[in-house]
C-alpha positions as a Markdown table, in Angstrom:
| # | Residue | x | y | z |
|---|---|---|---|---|
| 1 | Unk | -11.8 | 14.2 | -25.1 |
| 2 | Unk | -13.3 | 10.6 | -25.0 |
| 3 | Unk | -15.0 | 10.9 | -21.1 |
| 4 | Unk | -16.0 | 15.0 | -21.2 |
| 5 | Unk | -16.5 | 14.7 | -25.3 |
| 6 | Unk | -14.1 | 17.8 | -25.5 |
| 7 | Unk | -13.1 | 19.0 | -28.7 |
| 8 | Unk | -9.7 | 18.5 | -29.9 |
| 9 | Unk | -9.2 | 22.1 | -30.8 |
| 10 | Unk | -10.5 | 23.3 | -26.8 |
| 11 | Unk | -7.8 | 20.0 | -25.3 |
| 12 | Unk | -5.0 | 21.4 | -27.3 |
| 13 | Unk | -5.5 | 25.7 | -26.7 |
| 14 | Unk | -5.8 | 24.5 | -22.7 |
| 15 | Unk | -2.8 | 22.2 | -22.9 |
| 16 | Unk | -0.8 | 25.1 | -24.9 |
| 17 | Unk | -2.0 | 27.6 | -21.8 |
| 18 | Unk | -0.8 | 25.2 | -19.2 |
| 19 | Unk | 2.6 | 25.1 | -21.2 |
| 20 | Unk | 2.7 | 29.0 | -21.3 |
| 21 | Unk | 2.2 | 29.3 | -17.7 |
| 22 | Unk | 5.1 | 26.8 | -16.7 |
| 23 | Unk | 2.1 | 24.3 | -15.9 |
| 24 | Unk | 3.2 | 21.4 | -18.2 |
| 25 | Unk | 6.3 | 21.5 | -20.9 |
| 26 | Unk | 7.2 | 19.3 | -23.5 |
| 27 | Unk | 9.5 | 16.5 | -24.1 |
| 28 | Unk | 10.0 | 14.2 | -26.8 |
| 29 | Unk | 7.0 | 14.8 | -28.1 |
| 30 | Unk | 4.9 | 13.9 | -24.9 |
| 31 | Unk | 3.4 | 16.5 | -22.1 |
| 32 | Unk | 4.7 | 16.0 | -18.1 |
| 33 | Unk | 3.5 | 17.6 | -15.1 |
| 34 | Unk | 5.7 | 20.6 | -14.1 |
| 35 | Unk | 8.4 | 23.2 | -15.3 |
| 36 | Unk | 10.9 | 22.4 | -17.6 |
| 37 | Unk | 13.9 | 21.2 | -15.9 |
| 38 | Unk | 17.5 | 22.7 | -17.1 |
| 39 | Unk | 19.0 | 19.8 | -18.2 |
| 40 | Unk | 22.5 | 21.8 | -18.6 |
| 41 | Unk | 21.9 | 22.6 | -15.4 |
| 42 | Unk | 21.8 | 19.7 | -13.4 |
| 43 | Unk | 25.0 | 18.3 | -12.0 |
| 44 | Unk | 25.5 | 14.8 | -12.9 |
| 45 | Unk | 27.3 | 13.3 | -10.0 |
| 46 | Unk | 26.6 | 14.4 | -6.5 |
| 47 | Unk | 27.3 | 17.9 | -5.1 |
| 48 | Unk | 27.1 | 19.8 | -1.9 |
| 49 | Unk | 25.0 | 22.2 | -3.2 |
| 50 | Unk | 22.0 | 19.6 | -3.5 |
| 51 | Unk | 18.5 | 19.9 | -1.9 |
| 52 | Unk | 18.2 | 17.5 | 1.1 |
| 53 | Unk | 15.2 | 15.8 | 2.5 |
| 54 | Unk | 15.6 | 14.4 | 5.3 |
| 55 | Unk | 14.5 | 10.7 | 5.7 |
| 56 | Unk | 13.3 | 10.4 | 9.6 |
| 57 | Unk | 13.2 | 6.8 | 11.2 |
| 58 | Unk | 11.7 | 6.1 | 14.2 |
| 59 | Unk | 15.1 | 4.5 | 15.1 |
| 60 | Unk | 18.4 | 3.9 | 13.3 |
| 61 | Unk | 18.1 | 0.1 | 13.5 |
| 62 | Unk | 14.7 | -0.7 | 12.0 |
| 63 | Unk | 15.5 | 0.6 | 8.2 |
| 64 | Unk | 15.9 | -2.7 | 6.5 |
| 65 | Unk | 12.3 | -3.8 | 7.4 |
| 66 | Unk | 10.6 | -0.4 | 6.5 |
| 67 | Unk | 12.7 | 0.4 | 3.0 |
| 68 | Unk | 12.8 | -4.1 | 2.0 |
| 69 | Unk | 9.2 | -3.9 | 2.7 |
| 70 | Unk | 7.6 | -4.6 | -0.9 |
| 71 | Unk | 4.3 | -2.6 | 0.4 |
| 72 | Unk | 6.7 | -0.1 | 1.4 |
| 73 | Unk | 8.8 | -0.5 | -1.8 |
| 74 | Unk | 5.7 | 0.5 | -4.2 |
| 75 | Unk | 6.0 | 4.1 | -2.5 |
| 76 | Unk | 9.7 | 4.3 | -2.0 |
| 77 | Unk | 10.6 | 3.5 | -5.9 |
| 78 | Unk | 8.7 | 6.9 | -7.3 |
| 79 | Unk | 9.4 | 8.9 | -4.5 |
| 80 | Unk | 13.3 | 7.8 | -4.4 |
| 81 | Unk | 13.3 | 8.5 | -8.6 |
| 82 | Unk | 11.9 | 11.8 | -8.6 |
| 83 | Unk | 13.9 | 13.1 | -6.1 |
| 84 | Unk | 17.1 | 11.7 | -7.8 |
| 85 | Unk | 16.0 | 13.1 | -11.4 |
| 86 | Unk | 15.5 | 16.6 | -9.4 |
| 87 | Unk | 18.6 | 16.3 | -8.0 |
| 88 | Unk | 17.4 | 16.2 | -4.2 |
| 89 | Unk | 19.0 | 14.0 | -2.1 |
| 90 | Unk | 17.9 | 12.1 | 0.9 |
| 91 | Unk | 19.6 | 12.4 | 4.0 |
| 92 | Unk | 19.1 | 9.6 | 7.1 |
| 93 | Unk | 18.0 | 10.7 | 10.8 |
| 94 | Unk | 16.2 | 8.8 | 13.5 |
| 95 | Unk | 14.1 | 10.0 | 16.6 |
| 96 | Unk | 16.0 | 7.4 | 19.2 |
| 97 | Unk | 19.5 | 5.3 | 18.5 |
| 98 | Unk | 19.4 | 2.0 | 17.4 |
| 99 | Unk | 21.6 | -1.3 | 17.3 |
| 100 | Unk | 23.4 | -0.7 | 13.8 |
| 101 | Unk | 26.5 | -0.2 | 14.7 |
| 102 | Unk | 27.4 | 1.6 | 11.3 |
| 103 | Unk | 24.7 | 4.3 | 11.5 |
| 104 | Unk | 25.9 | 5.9 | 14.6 |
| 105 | Unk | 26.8 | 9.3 | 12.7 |
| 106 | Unk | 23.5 | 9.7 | 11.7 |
| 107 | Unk | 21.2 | 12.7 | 13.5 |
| 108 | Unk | 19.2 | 11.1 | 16.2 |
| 109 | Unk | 16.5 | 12.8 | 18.8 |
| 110 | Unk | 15.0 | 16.6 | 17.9 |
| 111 | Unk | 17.9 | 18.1 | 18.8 |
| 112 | Unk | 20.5 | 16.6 | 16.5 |
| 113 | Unk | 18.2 | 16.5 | 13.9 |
| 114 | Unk | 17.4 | 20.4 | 14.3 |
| 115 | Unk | 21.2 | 21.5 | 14.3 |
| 116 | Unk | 21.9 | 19.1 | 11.3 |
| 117 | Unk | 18.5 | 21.2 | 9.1 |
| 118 | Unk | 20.0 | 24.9 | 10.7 |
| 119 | Unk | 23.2 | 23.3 | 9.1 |
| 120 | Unk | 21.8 | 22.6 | 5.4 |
| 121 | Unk | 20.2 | 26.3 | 5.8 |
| 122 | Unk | 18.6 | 26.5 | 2.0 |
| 123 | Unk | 19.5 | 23.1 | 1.1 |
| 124 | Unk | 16.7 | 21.5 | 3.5 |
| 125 | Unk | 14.0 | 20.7 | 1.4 |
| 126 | Unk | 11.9 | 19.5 | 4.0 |
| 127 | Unk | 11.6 | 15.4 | 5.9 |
| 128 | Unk | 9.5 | 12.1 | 5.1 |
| 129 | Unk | 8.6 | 10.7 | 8.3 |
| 130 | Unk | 8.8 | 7.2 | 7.7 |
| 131 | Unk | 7.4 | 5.2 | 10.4 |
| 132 | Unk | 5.1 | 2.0 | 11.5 |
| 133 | Unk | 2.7 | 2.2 | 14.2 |
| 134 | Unk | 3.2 | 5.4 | 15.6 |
| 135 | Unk | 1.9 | 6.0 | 18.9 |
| 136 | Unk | -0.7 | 9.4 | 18.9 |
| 137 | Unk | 1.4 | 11.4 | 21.9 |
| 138 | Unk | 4.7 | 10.6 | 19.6 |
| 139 | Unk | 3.6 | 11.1 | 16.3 |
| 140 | Unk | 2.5 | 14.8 | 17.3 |
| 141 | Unk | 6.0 | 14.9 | 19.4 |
| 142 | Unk | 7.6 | 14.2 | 16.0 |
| 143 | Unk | 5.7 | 16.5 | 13.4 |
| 144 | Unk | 5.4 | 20.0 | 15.7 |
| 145 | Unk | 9.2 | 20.6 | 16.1 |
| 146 | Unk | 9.6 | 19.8 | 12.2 |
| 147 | Unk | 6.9 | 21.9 | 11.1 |
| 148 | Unk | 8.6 | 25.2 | 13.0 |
| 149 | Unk | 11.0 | 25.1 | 9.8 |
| 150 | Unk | 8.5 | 25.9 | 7.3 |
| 151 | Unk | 9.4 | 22.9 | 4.8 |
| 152 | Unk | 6.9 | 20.2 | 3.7 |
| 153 | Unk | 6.7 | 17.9 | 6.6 |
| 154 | Unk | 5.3 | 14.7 | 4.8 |
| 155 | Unk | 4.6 | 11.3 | 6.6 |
| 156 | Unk | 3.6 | 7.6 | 5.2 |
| 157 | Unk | 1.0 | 6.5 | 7.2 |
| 158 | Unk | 1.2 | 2.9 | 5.5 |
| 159 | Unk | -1.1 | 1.5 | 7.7 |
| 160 | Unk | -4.1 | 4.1 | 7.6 |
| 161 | Unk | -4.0 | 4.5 | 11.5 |
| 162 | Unk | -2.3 | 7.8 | 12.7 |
| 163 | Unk | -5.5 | 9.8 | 11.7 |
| 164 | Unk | -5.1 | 11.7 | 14.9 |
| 165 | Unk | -2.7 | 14.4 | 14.2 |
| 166 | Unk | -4.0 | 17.0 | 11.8 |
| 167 | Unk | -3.0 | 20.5 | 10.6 |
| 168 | Unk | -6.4 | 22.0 | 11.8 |
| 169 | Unk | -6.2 | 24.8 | 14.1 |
| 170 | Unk | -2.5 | 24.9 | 14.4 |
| 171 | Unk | 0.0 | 27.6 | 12.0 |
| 172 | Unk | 2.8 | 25.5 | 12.9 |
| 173 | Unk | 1.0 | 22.3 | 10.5 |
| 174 | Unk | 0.4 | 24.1 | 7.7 |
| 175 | Unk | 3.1 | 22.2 | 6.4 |
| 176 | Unk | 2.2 | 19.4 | 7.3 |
| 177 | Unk | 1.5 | 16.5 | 4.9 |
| 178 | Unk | -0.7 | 12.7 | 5.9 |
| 179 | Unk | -0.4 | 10.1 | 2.6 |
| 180 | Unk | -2.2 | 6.8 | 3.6 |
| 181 | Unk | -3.8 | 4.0 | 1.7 |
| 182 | Unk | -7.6 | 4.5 | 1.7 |
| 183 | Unk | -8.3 | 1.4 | 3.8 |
| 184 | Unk | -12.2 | 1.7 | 4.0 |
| 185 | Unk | -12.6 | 2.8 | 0.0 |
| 186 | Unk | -10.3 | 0.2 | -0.6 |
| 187 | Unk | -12.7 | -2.8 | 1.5 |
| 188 | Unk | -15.6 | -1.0 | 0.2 |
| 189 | Unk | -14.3 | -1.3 | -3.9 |
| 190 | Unk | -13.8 | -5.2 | -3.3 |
| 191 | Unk | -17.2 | -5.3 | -1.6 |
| 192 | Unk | -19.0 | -3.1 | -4.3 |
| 193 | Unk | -17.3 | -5.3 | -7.1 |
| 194 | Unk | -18.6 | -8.5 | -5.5 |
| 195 | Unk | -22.3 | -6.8 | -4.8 |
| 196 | Unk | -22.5 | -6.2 | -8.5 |
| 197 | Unk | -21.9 | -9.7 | -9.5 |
| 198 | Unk | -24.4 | -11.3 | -7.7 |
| 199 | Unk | -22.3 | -12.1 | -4.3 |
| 200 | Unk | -23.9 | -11.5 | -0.9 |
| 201 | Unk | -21.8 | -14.2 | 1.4 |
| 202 | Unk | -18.3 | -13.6 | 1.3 |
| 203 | Unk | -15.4 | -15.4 | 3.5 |
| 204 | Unk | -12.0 | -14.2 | 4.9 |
| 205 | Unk | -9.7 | -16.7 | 6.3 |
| 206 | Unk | -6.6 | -15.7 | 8.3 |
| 207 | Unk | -8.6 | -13.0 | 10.0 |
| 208 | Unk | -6.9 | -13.1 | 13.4 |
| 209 | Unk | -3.5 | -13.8 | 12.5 |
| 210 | Unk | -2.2 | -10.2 | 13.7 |
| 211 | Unk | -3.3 | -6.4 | 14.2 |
| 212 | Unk | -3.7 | -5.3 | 11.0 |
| 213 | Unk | -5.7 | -8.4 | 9.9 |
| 214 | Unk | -8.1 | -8.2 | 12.4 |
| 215 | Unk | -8.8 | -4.2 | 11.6 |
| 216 | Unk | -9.4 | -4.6 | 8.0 |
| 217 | Unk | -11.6 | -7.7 | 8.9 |
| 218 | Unk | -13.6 | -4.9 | 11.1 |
| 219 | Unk | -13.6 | -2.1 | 8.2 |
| 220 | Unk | -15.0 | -5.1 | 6.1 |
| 221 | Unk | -17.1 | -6.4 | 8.4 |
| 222 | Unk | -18.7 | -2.8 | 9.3 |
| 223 | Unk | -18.8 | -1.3 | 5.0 |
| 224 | Unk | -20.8 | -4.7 | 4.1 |
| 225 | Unk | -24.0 | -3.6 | 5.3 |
| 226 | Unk | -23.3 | -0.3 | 3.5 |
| 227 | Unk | -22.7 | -1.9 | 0.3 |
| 228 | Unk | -25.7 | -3.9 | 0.6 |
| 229 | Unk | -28.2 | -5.1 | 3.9 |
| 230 | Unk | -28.2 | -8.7 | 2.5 |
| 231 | Unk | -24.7 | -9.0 | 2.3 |
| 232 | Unk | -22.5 | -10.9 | 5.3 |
| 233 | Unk | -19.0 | -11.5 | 5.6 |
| 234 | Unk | -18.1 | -14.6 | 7.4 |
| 235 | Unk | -15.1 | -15.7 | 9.4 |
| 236 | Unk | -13.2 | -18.9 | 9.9 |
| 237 | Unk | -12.3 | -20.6 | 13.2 |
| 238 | Unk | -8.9 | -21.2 | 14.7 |
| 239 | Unk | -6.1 | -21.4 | 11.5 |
| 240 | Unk | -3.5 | -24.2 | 11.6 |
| 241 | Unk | -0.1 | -22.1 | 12.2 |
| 242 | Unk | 1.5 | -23.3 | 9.0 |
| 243 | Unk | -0.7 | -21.0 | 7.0 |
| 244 | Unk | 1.2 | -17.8 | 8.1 |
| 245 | Unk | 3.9 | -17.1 | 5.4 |
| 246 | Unk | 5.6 | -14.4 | 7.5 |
| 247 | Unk | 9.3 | -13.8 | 8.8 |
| 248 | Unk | 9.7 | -17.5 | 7.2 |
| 249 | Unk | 11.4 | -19.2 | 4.0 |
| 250 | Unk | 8.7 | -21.4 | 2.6 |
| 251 | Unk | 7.7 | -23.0 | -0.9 |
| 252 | Unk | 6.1 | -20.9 | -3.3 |
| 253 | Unk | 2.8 | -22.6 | -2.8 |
| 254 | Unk | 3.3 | -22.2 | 0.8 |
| 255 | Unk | 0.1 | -24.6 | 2.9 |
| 256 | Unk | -0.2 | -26.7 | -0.2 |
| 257 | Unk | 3.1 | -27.7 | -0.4 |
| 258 | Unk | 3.7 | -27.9 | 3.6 |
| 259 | Unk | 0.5 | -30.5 | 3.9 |
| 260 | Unk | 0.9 | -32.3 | 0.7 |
| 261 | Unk | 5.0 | -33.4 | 1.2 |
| 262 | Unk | 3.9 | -35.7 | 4.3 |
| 263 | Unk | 2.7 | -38.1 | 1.5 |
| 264 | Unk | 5.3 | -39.3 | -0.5 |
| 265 | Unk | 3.0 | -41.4 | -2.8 |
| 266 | Unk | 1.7 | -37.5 | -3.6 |
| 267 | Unk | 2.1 | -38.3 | -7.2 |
| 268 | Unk | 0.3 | -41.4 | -7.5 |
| 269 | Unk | -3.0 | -39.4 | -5.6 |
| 270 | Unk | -6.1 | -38.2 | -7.6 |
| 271 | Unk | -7.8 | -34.8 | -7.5 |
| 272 | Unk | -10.3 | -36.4 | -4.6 |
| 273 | Unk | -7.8 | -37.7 | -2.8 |
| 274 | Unk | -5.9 | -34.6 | -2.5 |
| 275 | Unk | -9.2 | -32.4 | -1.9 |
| 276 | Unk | -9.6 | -35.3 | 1.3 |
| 277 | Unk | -6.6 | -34.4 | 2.7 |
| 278 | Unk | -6.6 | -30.8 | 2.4 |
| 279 | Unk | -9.8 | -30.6 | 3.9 |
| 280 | Unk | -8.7 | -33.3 | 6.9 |
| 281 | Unk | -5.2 | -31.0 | 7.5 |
| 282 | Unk | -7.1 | -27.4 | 7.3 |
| 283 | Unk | -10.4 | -27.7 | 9.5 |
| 284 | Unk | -10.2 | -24.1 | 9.8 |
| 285 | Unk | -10.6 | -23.9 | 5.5 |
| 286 | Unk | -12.9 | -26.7 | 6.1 |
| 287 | Unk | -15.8 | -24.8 | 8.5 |
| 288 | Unk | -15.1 | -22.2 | 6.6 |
| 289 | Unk | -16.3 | -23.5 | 3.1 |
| 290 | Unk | -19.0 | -25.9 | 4.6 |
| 291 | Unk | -20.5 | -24.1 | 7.4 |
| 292 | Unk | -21.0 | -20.7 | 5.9 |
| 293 | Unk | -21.3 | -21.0 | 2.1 |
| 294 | Unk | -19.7 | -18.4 | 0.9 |
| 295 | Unk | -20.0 | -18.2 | -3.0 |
| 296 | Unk | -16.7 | -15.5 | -2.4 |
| 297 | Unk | -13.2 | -15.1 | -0.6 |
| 298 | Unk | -11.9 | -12.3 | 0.3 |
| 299 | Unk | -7.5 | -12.4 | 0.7 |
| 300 | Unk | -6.5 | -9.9 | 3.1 |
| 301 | Unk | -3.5 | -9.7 | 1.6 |
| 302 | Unk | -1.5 | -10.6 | -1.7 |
| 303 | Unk | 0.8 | -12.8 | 0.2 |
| 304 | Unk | -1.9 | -14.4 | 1.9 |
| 305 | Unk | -3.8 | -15.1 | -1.2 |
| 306 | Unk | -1.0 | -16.9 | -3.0 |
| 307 | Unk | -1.4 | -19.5 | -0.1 |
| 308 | Unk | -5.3 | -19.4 | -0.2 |
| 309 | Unk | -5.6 | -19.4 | -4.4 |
| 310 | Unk | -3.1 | -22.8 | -4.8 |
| 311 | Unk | -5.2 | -24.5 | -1.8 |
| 312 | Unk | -8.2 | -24.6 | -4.0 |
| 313 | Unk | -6.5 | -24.9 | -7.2 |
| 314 | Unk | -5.3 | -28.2 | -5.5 |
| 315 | Unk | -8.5 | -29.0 | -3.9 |
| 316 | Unk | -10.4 | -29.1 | -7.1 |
| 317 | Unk | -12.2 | -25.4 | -7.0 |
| 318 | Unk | -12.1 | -23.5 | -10.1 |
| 319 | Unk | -11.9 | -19.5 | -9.9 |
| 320 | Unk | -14.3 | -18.2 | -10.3 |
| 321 | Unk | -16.6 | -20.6 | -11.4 |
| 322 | Unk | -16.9 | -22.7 | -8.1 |
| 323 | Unk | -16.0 | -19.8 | -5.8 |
| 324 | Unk | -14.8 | -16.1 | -6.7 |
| 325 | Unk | -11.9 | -14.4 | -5.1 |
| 326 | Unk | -10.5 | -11.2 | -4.7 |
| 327 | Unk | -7.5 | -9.8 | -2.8 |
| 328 | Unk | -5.7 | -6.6 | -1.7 |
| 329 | Unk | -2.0 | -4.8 | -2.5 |
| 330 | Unk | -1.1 | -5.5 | -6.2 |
| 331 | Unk | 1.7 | -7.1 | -5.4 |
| 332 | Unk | 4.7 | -7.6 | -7.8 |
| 333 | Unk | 5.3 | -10.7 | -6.3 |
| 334 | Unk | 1.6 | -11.7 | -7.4 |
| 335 | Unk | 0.9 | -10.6 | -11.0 |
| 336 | Unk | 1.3 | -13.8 | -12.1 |
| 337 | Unk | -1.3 | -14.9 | -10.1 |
| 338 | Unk | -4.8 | -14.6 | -12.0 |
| 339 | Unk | -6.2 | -12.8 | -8.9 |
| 340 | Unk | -8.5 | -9.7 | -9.2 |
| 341 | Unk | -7.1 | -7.4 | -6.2 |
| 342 | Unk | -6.8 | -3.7 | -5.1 |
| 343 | Unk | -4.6 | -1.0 | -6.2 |
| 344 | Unk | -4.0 | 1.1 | -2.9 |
| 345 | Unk | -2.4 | 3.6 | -5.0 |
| 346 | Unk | 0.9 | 4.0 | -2.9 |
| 347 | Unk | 3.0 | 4.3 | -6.4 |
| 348 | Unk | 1.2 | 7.6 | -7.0 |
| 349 | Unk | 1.6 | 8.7 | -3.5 |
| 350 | Unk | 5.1 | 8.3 | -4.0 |
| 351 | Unk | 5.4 | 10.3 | -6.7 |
| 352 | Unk | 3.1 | 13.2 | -4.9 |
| 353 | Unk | 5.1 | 13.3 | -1.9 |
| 354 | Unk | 8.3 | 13.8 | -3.9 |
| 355 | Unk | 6.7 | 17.1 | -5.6 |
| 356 | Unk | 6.0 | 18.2 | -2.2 |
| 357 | Unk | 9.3 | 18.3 | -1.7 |
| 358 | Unk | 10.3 | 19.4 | -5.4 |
| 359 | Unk | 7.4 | 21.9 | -5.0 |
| 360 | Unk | 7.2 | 22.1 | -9.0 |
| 361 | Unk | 2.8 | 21.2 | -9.3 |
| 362 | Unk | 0.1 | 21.9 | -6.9 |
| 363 | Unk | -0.7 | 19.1 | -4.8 |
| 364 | Unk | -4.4 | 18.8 | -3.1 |
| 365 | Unk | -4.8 | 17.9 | 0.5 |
| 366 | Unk | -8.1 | 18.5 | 3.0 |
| 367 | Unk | -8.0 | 20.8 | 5.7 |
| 368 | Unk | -6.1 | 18.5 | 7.7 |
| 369 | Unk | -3.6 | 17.2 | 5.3 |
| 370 | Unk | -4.5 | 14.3 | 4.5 |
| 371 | Unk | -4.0 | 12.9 | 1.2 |
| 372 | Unk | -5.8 | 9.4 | 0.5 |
| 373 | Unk | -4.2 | 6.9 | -2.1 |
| 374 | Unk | -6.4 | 6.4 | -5.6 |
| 375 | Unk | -7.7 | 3.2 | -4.8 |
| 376 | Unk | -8.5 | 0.8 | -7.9 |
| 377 | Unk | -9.7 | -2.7 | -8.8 |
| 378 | Unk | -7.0 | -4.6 | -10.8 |
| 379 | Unk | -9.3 | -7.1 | -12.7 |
| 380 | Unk | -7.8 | -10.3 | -13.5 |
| 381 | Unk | -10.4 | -12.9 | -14.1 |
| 382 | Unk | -11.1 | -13.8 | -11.0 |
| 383 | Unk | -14.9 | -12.4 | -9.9 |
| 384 | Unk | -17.7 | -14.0 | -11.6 |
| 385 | Unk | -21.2 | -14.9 | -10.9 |
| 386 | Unk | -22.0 | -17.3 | -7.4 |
| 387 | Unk | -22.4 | -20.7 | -8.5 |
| 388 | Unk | -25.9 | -21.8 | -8.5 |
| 389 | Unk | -25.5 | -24.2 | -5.5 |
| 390 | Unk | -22.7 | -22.4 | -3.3 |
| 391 | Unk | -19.0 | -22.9 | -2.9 |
C-alpha cells in the first residue's frame, strides 16, 4: 500500500484470494507464506514415516567446519527450522570417507548414497549439497546421479564460484537448484553507497591474505569503474602476519591489542603516542593511509573489520568523520560494532531452499537454477562524506 499506493480494499480482496487458493493462511492474526499446516497432524517426536533430505558432504570428516561456520550458520538456522517445523528430517551422507571415526555408518560414494534414497522410497525429499570449493568435473559428478531421482537437488555455493554447472540443456537438472551470495551486487552496493556520498578513493587492507580475499578484491577492483570512471580502489603492501584472526584464539581487539601489550607503560601513553606506534608496528596500514589517501575502507570481511575498526579507533580516526568504512557479512559476532556492512542474504536463502524441499510456495530460479541471495546495505553510521583534506 505505502510503495505501489494500493488501496486497502484491492490489498485485502488479493490477500483473501491468495488465502482461498491455499497461497497464504492465517495464524494468530498474521498472514504466512504457504498452506495451512495440520497441526493435529504432525507427530511431535520423531517417526519413521518422516520426509528425509539428505545432507551430502564432500567427506564425512569435514562437518564441524562447514555447519560451526557462522557464514555458514546464517543459512543453516532457517533452513534447519523449517524443515523441523515441517516435520522433514535431515539425514547425513558424504561423497568419500573421512577420519571420524563415529560417522562410519553414514552413506558414502554414489552408490551407497543411491541404495540408502531407493531405501526411503517416498520419504526422500530430495539432498542439500553442502560443500566448499568444489572442483567443476566433481561438482557435475555430484549433481547428475542425484538429479536422476526427480527430487529438488539444491546446493550452497557459499562462495559464489561453482557457476559452471547449470540445468541448461540437460532433463536430468531440471531439478536442479544453485543458492549463492551475489558476490558482484554485493561489491557493487558498497561501491554505489560510497559513490553517492562523495567517495571516489577507497582502500582495502588484507587483500592477499587467502583465495577468497584476493577474488573479491578483483570483483571490486573490476565494478569500481562501473560505479563511477573517477573512482579507484587502492591496495596495501605486504600485511604484518599478526593481523590474520583465523584458525587462532586472540583478544577481541585482535592487532590492537597484540601491538599495544609490548608496552607495559600502555596506560600512562597519550592518543599520539599510541597513533606513533601503531603506525611504526603496521607499515602495511601505514602506506596504505599515507601513500594513497583514501577518504574510505573497505573490510573484506566482518571479522576482518573488527581488527581494522579498533586500529583507528586507537589511532585517533574517527568514523566516519576522518575516514568512512564499510564491510561485508552481517555478522552476529559484529552488530555491536557501529559498522555499515552488507547483508548477502544467506538467512533468506535458507529459508528458500527448505520450501524447495517442503515444496509448499513457488520458488523463482533462472534458466539455469540459479538463485542469487537479496543483497542489502545494513547502515550503521558508518559512511559519511570524505573529509575535506583526506584520511
Amino acid at each position: 500500500m505505502v510503495s505501489e499506493q494500493v488501496s486497502p480494499h484491492t490489498v485485502l480482496r488479493a490477500l483473501n484470494r491468495l488465502e482461498k487458493n491455499g497461497i497464504v493462511h492465517v495464524r494468530n492474526r498474521k498472514r504466512y507464506a504457504g498452506p495451512r499446516s495440520s497441526s493435529t497432524a504432525r507427530p511431535h517426536v520423531r517417526s519413521d514415516s518422516w520426509p528425509v533430505v539428505i545432507l551430502l558432504l564432500a567427506d564425512s570428516g569435514r562437518w564441524r567446519g562447514l555447519v560451526q561456520h557462522t557464514f555458514n550458520e546464517t543459512f543453516m538456522g532457517p533452513l534447519k527450522s523449517e524443515l523441523a517445523q515441517h516435520t522433514i528430517e535431515m539425514f547425513p551422507a558424504a561423497w568419500t570417507p573421512g577420519a571420524e571415526p563415529n560417522l562410519e555408518s553414514i552413506p558414502t560414494g554414489i552408490d551407497e548414497i543411491s541404495e540408502r534414497i531407493r531405501t526411503l522410497g517416498q520419504r526422500y525429499a530430495g539432498t542439500f549439497v553442502f560443500c566448499t570449493f568444489p572442483e567443476e568435473e566433481r561438482l557435475d559428478t555430484w549433481i547428475s546421479p542425484l538429479c536422476r531421482f526427480g527430487k529438488p537437488v539444491v546446493y550452497l555455493d557459499s562462495t559464489d564460484t561453482g557457476g559452471q554447472v547449470s540445468r541448461a540443456g540437460s532433463r536430468m537438472r531440471s531439478c536442479y537448484y544453485r543458492l549463492h551470495p551475489d558476490e558482484t551486487g554485493a561489491c557493487r552496493l558498497a561501491l554505489n553507497e560510497l559513490h553517492r556520498m562523495g567517495h571516489r578513493t577507497v582502500g582495502i587492507h588484507g587483500h592477499a591474505r587467502n583465495a577468497w580475499t584476493l577474488r573479491r578484491t578483483r570483483i571490486l577492483q573490476s565494478v569500481a569503474p562501473q560505479v563511477s570512471p573517477d573512482m579507484r580502489v587502492v591496495l596495501c603492501g605486504p600485511e604484518e602476519p599478526f593481523w590474520d584472526p583465523f584458525g587462532v584464539e586472540r583478544p577481541f581487539q585482535g592487532a590492537v591489542s597484540i601491538i599495544l601489550a609490548e608496552h607495559p607503560d600502555l596506560d600512562s601513553m597519550d592518543t599520539c603516542e599510541i597513533r606513533r606506534v601503531l603506525f611504526e608496528k603496521t607499515p602495511s596500514m601505514t602506506r596504505l593511509l599515507k601513500d594513497h589517501s583514501p577518504t574510505a575502507l573497505i573490510g573484506l570481511s566482518d571479522g576482518m573489520t573488527r581488527e581494522y575498526y579498533y586500529w583507528l579507533k586507537a589511532a585517533g580516526f574517527e568514523i566516519p568523520r576522518d575516514i568512512s568504512f564499510i564491510s561485508f557479512d552481517n555478522a552476529t559476532e559484529s552488530i555491536m560494532l557501529p559498522v555499515s556492512t552488507i547483508d548477502f542474504g544467506l538467512g533468506r536463502l535458507g529459508y528458500l531452499a527448505a520450501h524447495l524441499f517442503i515444496g509448499d510456495i513457488s520458488i523463482r530460479a533462472d534458466r539455469k537454477g540459479f538463485i542469487p541471495g537479496p543483497c542489502t546495505l545494513v547502515d550503521r553510521g558508518s559512511v559519511g562524506k570524505p573529509a575535506p583534506t583526506g584520511a
